[in-house]
C-alpha positions as CSV (number, residue, x, y, z in Angstrom):
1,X,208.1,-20.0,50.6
2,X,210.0,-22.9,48.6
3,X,207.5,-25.1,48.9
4,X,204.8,-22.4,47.6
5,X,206.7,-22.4,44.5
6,X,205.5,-25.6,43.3
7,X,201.9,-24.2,43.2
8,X,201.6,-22.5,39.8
9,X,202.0,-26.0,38.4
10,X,200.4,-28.4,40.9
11,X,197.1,-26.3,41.7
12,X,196.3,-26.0,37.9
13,X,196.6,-29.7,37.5
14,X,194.2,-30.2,40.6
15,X,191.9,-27.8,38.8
16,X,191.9,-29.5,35.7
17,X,191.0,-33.2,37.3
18,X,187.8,-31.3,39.5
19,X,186.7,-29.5,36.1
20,X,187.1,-32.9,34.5
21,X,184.8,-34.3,37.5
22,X,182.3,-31.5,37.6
23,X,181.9,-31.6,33.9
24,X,178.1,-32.8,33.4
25,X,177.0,-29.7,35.4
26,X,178.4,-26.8,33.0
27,X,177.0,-23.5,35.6
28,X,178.9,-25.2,38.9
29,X,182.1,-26.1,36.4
30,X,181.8,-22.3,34.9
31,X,181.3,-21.0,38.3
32,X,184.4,-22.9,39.7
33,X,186.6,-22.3,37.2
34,X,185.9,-18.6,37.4
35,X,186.4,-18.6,41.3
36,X,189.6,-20.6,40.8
37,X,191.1,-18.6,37.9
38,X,190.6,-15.2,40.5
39,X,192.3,-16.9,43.3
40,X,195.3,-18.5,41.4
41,X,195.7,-15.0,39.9
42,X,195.8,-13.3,43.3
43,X,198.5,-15.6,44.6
44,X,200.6,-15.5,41.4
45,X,200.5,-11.8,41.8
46,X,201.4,-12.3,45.5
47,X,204.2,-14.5,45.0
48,X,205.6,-12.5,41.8
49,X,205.8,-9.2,44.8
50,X,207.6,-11.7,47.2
51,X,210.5,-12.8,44.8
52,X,210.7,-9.5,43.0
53,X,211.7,-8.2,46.6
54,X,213.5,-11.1,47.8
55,X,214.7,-12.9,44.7
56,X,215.1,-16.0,43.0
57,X,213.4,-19.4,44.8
58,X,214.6,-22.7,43.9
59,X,212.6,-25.7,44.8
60,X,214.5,-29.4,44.7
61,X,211.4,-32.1,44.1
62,X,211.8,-35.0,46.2
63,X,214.7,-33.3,48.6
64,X,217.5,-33.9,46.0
65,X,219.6,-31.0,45.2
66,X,220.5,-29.7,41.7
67,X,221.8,-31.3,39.3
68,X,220.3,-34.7,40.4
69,X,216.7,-33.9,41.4
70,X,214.0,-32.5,39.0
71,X,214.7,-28.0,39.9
72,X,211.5,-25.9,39.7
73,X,212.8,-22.3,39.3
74,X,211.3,-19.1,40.5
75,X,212.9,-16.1,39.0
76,X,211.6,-12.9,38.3
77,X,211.0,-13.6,34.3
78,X,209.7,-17.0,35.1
79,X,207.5,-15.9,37.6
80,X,206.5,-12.3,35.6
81,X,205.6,-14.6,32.6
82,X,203.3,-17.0,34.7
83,X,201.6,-14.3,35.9
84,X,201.0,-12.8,32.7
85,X,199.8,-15.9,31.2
86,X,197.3,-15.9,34.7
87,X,196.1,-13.0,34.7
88,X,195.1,-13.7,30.4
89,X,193.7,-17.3,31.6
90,X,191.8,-15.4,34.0
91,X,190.1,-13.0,31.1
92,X,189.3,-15.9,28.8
93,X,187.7,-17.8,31.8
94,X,185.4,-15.2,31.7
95,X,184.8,-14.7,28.0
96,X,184.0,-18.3,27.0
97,X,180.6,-18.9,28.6
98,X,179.7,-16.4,25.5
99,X,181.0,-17.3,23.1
100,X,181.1,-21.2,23.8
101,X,178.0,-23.7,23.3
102,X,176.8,-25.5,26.4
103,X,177.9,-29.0,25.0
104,X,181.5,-27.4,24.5
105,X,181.6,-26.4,28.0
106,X,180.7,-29.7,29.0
107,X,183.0,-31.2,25.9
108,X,185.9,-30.2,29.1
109,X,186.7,-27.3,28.0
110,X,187.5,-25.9,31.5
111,X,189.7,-29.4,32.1
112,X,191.8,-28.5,29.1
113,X,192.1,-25.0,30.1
114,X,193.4,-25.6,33.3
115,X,195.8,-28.5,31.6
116,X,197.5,-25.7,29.3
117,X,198.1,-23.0,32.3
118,X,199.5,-26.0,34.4
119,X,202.2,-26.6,31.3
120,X,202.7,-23.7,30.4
121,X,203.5,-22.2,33.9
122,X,205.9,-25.6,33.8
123,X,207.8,-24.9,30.7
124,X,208.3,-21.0,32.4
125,X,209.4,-22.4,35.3
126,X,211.4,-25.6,34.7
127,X,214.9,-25.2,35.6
128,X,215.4,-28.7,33.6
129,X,215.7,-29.6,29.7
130,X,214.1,-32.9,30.2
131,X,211.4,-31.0,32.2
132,X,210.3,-28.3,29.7
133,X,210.1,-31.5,27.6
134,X,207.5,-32.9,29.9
135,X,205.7,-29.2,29.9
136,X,206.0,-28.8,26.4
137,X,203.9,-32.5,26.0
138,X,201.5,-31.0,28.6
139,X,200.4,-28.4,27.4
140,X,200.7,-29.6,23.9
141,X,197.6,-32.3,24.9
142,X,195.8,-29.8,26.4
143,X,196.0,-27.9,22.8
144,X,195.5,-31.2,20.8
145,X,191.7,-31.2,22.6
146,X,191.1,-27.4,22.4
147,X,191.8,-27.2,18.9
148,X,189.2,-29.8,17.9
149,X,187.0,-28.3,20.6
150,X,183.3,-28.7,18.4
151,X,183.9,-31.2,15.9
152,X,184.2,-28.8,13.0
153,X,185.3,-29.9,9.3
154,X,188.2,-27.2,9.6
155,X,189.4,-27.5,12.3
156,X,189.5,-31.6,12.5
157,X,191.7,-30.9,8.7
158,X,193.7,-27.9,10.6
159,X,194.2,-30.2,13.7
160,X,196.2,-32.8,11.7
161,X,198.7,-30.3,10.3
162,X,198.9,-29.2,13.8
163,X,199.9,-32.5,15.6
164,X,202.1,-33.8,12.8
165,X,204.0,-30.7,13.1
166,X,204.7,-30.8,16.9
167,X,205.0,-34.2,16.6
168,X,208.0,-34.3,14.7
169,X,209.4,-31.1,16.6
170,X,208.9,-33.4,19.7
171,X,210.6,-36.6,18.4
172,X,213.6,-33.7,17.3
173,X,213.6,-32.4,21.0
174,X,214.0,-35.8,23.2
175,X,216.5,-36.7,20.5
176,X,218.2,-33.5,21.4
177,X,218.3,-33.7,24.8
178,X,219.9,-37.3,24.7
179,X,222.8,-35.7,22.6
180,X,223.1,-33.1,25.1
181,X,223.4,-35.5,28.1
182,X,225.5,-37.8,26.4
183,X,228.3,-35.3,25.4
184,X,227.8,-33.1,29.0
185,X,225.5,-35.6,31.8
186,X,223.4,-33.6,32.5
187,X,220.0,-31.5,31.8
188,X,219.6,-29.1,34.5
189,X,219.7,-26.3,32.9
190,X,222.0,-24.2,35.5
191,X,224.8,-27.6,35.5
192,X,224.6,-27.2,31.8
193,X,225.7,-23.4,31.8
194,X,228.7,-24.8,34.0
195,X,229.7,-27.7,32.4
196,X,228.9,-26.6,28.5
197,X,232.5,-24.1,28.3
198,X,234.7,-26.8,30.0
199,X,233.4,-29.6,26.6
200,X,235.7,-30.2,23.9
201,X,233.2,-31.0,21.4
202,X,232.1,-27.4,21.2
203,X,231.5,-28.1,16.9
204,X,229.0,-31.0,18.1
205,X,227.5,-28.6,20.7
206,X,226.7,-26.2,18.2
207,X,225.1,-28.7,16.0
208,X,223.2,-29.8,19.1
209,X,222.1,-26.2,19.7
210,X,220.8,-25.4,16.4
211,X,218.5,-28.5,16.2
212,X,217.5,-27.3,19.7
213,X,216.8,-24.4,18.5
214,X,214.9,-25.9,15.3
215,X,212.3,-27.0,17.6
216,X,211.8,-23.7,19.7
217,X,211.2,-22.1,16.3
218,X,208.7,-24.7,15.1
219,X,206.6,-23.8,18.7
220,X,207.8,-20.4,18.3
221,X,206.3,-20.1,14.3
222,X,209.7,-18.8,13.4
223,X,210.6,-18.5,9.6
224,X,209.9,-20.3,7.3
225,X,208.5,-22.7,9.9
226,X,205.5,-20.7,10.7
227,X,202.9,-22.1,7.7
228,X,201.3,-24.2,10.3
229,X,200.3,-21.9,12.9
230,X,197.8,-19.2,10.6
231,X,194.9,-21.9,10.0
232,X,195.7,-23.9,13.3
233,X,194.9,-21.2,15.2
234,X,192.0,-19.2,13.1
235,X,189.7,-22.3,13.0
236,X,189.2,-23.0,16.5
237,X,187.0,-21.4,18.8
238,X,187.8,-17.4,19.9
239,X,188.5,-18.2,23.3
240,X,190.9,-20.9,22.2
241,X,192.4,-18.4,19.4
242,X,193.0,-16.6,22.1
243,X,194.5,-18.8,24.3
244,X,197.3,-20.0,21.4
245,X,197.8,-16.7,20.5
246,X,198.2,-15.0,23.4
247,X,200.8,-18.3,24.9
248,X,201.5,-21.0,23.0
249,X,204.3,-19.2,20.1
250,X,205.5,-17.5,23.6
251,X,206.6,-20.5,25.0
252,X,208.8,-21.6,22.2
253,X,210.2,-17.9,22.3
254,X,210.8,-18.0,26.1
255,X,212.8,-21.4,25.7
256,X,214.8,-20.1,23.0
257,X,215.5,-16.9,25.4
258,X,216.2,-19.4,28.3
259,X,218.5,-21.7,26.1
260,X,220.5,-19.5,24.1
261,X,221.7,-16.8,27.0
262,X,221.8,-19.6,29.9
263,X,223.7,-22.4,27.7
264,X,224.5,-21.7,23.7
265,X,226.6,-18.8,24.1
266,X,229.9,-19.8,23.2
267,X,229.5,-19.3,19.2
268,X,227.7,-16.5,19.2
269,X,229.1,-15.3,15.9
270,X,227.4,-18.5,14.4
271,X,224.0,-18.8,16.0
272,X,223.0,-15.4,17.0
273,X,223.8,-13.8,13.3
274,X,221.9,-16.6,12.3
275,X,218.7,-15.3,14.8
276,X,219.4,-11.6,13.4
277,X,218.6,-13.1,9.8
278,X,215.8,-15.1,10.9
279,X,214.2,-12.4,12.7
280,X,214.2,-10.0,9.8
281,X,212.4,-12.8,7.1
282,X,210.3,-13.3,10.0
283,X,209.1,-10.1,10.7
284,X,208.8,-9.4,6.5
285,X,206.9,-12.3,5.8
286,X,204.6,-12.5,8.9
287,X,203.3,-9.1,7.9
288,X,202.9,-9.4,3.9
289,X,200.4,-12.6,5.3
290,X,198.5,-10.2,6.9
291,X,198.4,-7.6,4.8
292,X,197.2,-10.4,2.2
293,X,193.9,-11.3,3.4
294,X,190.6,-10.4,3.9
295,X,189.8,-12.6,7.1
296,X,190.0,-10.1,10.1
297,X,190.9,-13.3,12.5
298,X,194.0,-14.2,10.2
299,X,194.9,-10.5,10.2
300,X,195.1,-10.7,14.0
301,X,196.8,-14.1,13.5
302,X,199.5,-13.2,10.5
303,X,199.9,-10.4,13.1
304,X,201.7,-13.4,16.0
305,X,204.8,-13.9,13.8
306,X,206.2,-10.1,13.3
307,X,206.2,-9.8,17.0
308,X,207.9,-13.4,17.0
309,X,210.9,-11.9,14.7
310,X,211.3,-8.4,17.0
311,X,211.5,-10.4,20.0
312,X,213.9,-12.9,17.9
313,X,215.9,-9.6,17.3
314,X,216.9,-9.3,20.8
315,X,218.5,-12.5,21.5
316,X,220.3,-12.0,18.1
317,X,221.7,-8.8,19.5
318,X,222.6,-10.3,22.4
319,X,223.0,-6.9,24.7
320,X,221.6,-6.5,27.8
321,X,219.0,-3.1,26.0
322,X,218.6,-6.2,23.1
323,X,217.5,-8.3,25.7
324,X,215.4,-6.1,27.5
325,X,213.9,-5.4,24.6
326,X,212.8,-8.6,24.0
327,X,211.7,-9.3,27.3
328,X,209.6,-6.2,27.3
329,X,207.7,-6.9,23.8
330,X,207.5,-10.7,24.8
331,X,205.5,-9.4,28.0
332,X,203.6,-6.7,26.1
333,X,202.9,-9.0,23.4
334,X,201.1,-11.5,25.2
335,X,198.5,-9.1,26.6
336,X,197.9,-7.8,23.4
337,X,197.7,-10.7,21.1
338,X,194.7,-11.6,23.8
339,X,193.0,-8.6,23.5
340,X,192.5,-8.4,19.8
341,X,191.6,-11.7,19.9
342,X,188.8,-11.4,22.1
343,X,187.8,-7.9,20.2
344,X,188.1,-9.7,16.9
345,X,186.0,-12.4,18.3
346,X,183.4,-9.7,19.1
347,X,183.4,-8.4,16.1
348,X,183.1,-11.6,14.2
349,X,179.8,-12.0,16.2
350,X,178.8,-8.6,15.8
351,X,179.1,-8.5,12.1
352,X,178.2,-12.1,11.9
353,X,181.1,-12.6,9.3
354,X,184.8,-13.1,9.0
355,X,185.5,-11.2,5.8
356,X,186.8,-7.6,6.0
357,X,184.6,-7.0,2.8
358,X,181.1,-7.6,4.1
359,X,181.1,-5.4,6.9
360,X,181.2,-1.9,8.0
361,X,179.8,0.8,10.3
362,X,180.2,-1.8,13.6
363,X,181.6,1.4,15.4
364,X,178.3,3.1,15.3
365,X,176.3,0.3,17.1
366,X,179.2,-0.7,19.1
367,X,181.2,2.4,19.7
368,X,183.5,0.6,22.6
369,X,184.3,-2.3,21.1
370,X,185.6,0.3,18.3
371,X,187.5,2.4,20.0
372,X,189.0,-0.3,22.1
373,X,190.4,-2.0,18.8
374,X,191.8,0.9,17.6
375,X,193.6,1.8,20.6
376,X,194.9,-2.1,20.6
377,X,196.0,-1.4,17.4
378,X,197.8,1.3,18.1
379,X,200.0,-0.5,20.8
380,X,200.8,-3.1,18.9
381,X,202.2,-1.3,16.2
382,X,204.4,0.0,18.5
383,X,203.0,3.7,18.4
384,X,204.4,5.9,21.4
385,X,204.0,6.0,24.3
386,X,202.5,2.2,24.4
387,X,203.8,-0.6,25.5
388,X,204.8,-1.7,22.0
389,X,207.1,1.3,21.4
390,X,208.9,0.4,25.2
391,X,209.6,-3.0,23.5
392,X,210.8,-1.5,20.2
393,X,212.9,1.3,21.3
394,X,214.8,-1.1,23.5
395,X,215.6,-3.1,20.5
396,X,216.0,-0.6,17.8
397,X,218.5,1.1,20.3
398,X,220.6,-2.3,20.8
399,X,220.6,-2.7,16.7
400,X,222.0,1.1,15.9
401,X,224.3,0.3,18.8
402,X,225.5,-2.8,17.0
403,X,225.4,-1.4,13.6
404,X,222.9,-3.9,12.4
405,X,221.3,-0.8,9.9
406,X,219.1,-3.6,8.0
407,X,217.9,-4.8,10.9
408,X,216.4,-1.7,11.8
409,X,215.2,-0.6,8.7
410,X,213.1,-3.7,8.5
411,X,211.9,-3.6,12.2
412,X,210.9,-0.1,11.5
413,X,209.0,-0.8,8.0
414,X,207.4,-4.2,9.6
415,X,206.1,-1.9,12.4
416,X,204.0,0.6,10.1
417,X,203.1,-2.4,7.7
418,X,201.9,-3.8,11.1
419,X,199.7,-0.6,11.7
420,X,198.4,-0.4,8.2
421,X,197.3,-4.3,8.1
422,X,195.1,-3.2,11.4
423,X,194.1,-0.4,10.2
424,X,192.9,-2.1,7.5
425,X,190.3,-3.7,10.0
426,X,189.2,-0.4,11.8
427,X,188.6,1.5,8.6
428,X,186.7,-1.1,6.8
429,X,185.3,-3.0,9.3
430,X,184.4,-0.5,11.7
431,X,184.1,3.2,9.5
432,X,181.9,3.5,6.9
433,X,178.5,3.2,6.6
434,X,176.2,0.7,8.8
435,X,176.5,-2.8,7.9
436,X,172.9,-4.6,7.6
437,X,172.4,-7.5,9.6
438,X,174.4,-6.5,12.4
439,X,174.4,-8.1,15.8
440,X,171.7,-7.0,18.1
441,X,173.0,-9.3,20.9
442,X,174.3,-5.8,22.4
443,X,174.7,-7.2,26.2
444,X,176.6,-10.4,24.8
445,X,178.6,-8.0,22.6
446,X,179.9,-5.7,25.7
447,X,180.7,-8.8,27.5
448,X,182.9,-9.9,25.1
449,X,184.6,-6.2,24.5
450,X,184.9,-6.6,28.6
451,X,188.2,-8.4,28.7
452,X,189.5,-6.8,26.0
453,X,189.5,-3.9,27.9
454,X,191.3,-4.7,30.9
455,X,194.2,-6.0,28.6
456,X,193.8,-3.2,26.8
457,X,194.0,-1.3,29.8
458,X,197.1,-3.4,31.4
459,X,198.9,-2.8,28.3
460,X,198.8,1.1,28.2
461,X,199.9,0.3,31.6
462,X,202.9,-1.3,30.5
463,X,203.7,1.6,28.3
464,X,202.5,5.0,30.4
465,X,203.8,3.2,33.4
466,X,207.1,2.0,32.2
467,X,209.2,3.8,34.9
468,X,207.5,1.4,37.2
469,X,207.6,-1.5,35.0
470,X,211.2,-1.2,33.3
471,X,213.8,-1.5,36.1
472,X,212.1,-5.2,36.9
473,X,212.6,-5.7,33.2
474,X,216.3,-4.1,33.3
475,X,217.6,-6.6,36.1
476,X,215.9,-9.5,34.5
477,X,217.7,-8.6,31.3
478,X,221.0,-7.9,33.3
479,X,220.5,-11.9,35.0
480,X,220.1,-13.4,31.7
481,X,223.5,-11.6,30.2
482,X,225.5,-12.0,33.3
483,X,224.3,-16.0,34.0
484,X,225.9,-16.2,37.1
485,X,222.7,-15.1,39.4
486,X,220.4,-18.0,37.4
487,X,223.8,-20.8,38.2
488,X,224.2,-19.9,41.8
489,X,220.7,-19.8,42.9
490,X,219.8,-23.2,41.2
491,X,222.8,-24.9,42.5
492,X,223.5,-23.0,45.8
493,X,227.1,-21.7,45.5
């Protein structure tokens, strides 16, 4: 099976170079991309069963063990994340033929698709700073093409904040993890966690850490650093608003989870009050964005950073409930961030507009696609019993418990200003009286609603079926308090 482990990474990146290849015929590159996406989902799921009952696999490239070869890491919140962000690559793989134009398609769409699962499933599964370095750049350039993916005016001006921004983040990461192997000698991330308590330059650590940490908020959209990400990922295509939204901000989160309970956790008092703050400005302003607007894809979009500051919460805590808590909304938040953005793209169509005040009455002619958004609403204010409220409860309990009142007052008054900015959508947008000039593409219009509703549907999951679901979160969140599982796997003692 160690070998296997490898193939979350390598078989994307084969993908992308036959997409690439295939490109000029758009129905055999659709068509394989679609077979591909079903059979790397069915193997990540089958892999994900194998190390949830046997644990943790390690694989050593090149034969070299850890610390001095490159460690790719198979544990269960690395591998439950990867299939996560599968079984969402495996929706939109579906929904762009319909909502992408023929010369997108061929513009290698499907290419850059398979380039940002292949980094992304890297930076989950990376046991090496360097490495989720090298992910981060990869799936980065897969973004950098997506994002200008048809040539528009706003999305070539959105596109430039968007580069310079992870740009500079990047130059601040590399420079980072020179500091970090100069003062320790290494970047695996397992050696680290060793070596990191037995330094003497534990101020110059910490300083190390917190730019680390400026970087993972930057990818993250953590306040205030989040005024890049509302336009960057509104202009694009909905598939590709999608994609971001549903992965991109969760990779800066996972690394920041990864990090800061694995490595930067001997000053606690300094960096994790400093999270607790962050994650309340975070929450606060992310949802006063969306409750200022009238564009229902930046609603959806404003609607990314709250759920960045409650999963930020968690680490600040820093319990084992906190951190299940986090864990829980980071999973739950990924499935639902890509189903409203496929329903909002559906009803952008529909309604053949963008702004909340031109439309209304899309429930009558589309009663589904409705109903669906208002259930997906629901969950991802956090309304009981969803998925959303499993997250919240987790980290509302590990704030009374740490007598962080504040904190919980906010979390609970972002949660129903969360509700009311989507609401906002269903009432307008969807009540009321019938629109003119609605939609009467009704087949292309159920298509779209399609995988929104097996999200949809995989998120009440997560919330009806959390006595399933929650012990595999529990003992995740138990191995990232406790370390020692994550040390001794990687390095074998």
């Amino acid at each position: 099976m160690i070998n296997l482990i490898y193939l979350p990474i390598v078989l994307p990146l084969l993908a992308s170079v036959i997409a690439a290849l295939l490109t000029k015929n758009t129905n055999i590159t659709r068509l394989f991309s679609q077979i591909t996406s079903v059979v790397f989902l069915i193997f990540v799921g089958g892999l994900a069963f194998y190390i949830f009952q046997n644990g943790t696999i390690v694989g050593q490239a090149g034969g070299w063990a850890a610390p001095y070869g490159i460690s790719i890491v198979g544990d269960p919140l690395a591998i439950l994340l990867v299939l996560t962000t599968n079984i969402i690559g495996t929706a939109a793989i579906f929904y762009a033929p319909k909502v992408l134009e023929e010369k997108q398609e061929r513009f290698y769409f499907y290419a850059l698709y398979f380039l940002l699962i292949a980094g992304v499933s890297g930076a989950f599964m990376t046991g090496d700073l360097f490495n989720l370095f090298v992910f981060f750049e990869v799936l980065l350039m897969a973004s950098y093409g997506l994002i200008v993916l048809g040539n528009g005016k706003a999305q070539l001006r959105e596109s430039f904040k968007y580069v310079l921004f992870n740009l500079f983040s990047s130059m601040l990461f590399i420079v980072s993890v020179a500091y970090i192997y100069a003062i320790t000698g290494t970047v695996n991330l397992a050696h680290l966690a060793e070596r990191i308590e037995t330094v003497e330059q534990q101020g110059i650590l910490t300083a190390v850490g917190m730019i680390l940490f400026f970087v993972f908020a930057v990818k993250a959209a953590v306040f205030p650093l989040y005024y890049w990400l509302p336009n960057s990922y509104v202009v694009p295509n909905p598939v590709v608003s999608a994609l971001f939204g549903a992965l991109l901000t969760k990779v800066g989160i996972y690394s920041i989870i990864r990090v800061y309970t694995l490595i930067f956790v001997h000053e606690t008092a300094i960096t994790h009050s400093i999270f607790i703050w962050l994650a309340m400005f975070t929450m606060l302003f992310g949802v006063i964005g969306a409750l200022s607007t009238h564009n229902v894809k930046l609603i959806v979009t404003y609607n990314i950073i709250p759920a960045v500051g409650f999963m930020l919460m968690g680490i600040g805590l820093y319990t084992p409930e906190a951190i299940a808590g986090s864990v829980y909304y980071l999973m739950h938040d990924m499935v639902i961030k890509g189903a409203l953005f496929f329903l909002i793209g559906a009803l952008v169509i529909a309604a053949g507009t963008k702004d909340l005040r031109q439309m209304s009455g899309v429930i009558q002619k589309y009663p589904l696609l409705g109903w669906i958004f208002f259930i997906a609403s629901l969950i991802l204010a956090g309304v009981p019993p969803f998925s959303g409220f499993i997250g919240k409860i987790l980290l509302l309990e590990g704030g009374l418990r740490q007598e962080e009142f504040l904190l919980v007052i906010v979390a609970l008054l972002s949660s129903l200003l969360i509700l009311l900015s989507m609401m906002r959508i269903f009432v307008y947008g969807f009540w009321g009286e019938l629109m003119d000039g609605l939609s009467n593409e009704t087949k292309r219009i159920r298509q779209l609603t399609i995988p929104g509703v097996v999200l949809v549907g995989l998120a009440i999951f997560l919330g009806i079926g959390a006595e399933l679901v929650y012990p595999q979160i529990e003992s995740i969140s138990n191995m990232l308090y406790e370390r020692t599982d994550y040390i001794s796997s990687v390095l074998k003692e």
